[in-house]
N, C-alpha and C positions, 0 to 999 in steps of 0.2 A: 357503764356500771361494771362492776369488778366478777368475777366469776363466783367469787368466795364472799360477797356481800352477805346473803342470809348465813352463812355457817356460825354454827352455834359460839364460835369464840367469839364471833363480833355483834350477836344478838342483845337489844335491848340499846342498843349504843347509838345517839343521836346522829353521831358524824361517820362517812362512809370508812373502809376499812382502809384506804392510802394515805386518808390526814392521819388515823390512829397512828400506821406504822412509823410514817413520815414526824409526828412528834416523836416517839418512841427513838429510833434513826436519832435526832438532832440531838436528844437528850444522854444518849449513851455514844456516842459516836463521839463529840465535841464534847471538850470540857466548857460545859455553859451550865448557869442555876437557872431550874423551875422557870422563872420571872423572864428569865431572858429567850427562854423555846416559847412562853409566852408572847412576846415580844416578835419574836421572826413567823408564826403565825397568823399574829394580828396583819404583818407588814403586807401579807398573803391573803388577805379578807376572813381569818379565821379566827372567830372569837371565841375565847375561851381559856379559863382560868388555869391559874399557875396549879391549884389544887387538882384538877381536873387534868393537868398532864401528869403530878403523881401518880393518879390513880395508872393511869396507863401504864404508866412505867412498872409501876409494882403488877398489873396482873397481865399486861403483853410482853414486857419487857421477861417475866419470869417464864412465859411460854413460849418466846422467843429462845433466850439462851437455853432452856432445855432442850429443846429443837435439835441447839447447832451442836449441843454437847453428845448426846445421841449418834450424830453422824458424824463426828469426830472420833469415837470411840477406837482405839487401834491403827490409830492412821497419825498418830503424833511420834515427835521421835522417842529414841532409847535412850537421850542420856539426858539426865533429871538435874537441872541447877535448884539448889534449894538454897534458900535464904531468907532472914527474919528482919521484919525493923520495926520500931517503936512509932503506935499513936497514942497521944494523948488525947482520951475519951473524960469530957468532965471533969478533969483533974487527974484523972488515975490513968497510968501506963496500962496499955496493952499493946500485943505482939501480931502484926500482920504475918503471917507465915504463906511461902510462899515458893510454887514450884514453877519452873519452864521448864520449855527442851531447847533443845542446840539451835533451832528454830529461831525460839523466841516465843512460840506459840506459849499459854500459859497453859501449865496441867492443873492447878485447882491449889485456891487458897484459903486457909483460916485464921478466923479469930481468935486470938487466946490470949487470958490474961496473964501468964506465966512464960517464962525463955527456960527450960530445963529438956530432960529426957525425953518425960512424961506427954510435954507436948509435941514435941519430934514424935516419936512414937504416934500419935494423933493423927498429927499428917501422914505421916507414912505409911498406915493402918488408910485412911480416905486414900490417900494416893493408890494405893495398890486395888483397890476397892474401883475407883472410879475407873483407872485403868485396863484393869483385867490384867495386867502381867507387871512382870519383876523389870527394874532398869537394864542397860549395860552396862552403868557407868552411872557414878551418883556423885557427883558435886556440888562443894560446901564450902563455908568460909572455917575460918577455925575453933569454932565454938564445939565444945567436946561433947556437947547433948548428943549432935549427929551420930557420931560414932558410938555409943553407947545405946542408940535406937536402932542404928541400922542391924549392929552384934545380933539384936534379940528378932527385929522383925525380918531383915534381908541381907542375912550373914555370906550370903554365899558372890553379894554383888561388889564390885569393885565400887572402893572410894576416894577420891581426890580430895583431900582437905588444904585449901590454899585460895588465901584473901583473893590474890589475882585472877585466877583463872575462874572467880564467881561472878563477874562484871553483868553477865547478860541477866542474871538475877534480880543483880544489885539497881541495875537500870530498866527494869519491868516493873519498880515500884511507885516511879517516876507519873504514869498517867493518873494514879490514886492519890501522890502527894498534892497535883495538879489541880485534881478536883476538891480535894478538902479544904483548900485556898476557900476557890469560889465560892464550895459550900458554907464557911465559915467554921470549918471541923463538923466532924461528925458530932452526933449525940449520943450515941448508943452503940456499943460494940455489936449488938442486933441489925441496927440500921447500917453499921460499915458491914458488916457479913452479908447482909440481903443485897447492898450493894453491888459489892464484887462479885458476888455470886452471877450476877445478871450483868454486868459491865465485862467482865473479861473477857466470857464464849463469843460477845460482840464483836469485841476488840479482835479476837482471833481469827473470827471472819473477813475483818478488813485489815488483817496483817499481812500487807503487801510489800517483799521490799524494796527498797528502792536504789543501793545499791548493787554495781555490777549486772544490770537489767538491763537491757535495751527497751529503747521508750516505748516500742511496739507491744514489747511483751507485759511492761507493767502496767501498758491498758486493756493490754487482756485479761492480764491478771483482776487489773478493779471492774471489769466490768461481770468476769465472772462473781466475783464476790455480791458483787449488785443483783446478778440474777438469782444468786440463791437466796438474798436475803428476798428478795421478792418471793420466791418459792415460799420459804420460811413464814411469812407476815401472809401468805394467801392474796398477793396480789397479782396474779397471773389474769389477762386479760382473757375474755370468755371469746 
């Protein structure tokens, strides 16, 4: 039995607190649909519906990534890749917005249904907000909203505007297009922001690289990641 069993996040809840995390884990960690975390589960002797890992997901999955976003705070890097791309939500365009560091790690992204200033300015306003401090260095592809947000919000920080040099952006949007596959696109510009919101801090947790690493150290690397998320999900053994 787990140490953190009766704690009040996991109170009321039929299944012990390592299947919760453990669906949680398969659901945001892999691009798999509802049906299918159902599916590897059941193969596990655990029954229980595709509805019934939603629920988890939206209310462990949101105290999860709050968790990891917390103690990540100030410990990401300085220099901010920003870049936008278009989902098709129901018919109608909207704009994924969308920040990393040199890392890769992701600093925090939104939904908007507008590409202008106004929503630059948005993120950049959150950015500075979630962060607690100014970039070193802000790069961007060549869309002029950038520089006409950063003039007003963060005049004082260097800017790189140049298709090229935005790649590590441009390919952080890659696990999101991945999943909207599976999912069949989103519904709801609601539902892709609650999304991401909970899918990225995860992803960042288990952003381990994998080149230029010696194999010793990128198991240490994933195993630390393992153990925090265990910290995280309150599954420390008593």
């Amino acid at each position: 039995m787990t140490s953190f069993a009766r704690a009040p996040l996991y109170r009321r809840h039929r299944f012990p607190a390592d299947v919760i995390a453990y669906a949680v884990w398969l659901y945001f960690r892999f691009p798999l649909s509802l049906r299918m975390v159902e599916d590897l589960l059941a193969a596990r002797g655990i029954n229980v519906s595709h509805q019934t890992v939603r629920l988890w997901a939206e209310k462990f999955g949101r105290h999860f990534a709050n968790d990891i976003r917390k103690r990540s705070v100030g410990r990401l890097g300085d220099k901010w890749h920003l870049d936008e791309v278009v989902i098709t939500i129901a018919g109608k365009k909207h704009w994924l917005w969308r920040a990393v560091d040199q890392d890769g790690f992701v600093l925090d992204v939104l939904v908007q249904s507008r590409r202008n200033a106004k929503a630059a300015r948005r993120l950049m306003r959150k950015l500075l907000k979630g962060q607690g401090r100014s970039p070193r260095v802000m790069i961007t592809d060549k869309l002029r909203s950038y520089g006409a947000a950063k003039r007003e919000i963060m005049p004082g920080v260097e800017h790189r505007s140049h298709k090229g040099l935005n790649n590590r952006a441009e390919n952080s949007h890659q696990p999101i297009r991945r999943r909207e596959r599976i999912m069949k696109r989103f519904k709801s510009a609601r539902q892709l922001q609650r999304f991401i919101s909970i899918h990225d801090p995860i992803a960042n947790l288990f952003n381990v690289p994998r080149h230029d690493v010696p194999s010793v150290h990128h198991r240490e690397l994933r195993a630390t990641a393992m153990q925090m998320w265990s910290e995280i999900a309150h599954l420390k053994v008593a």
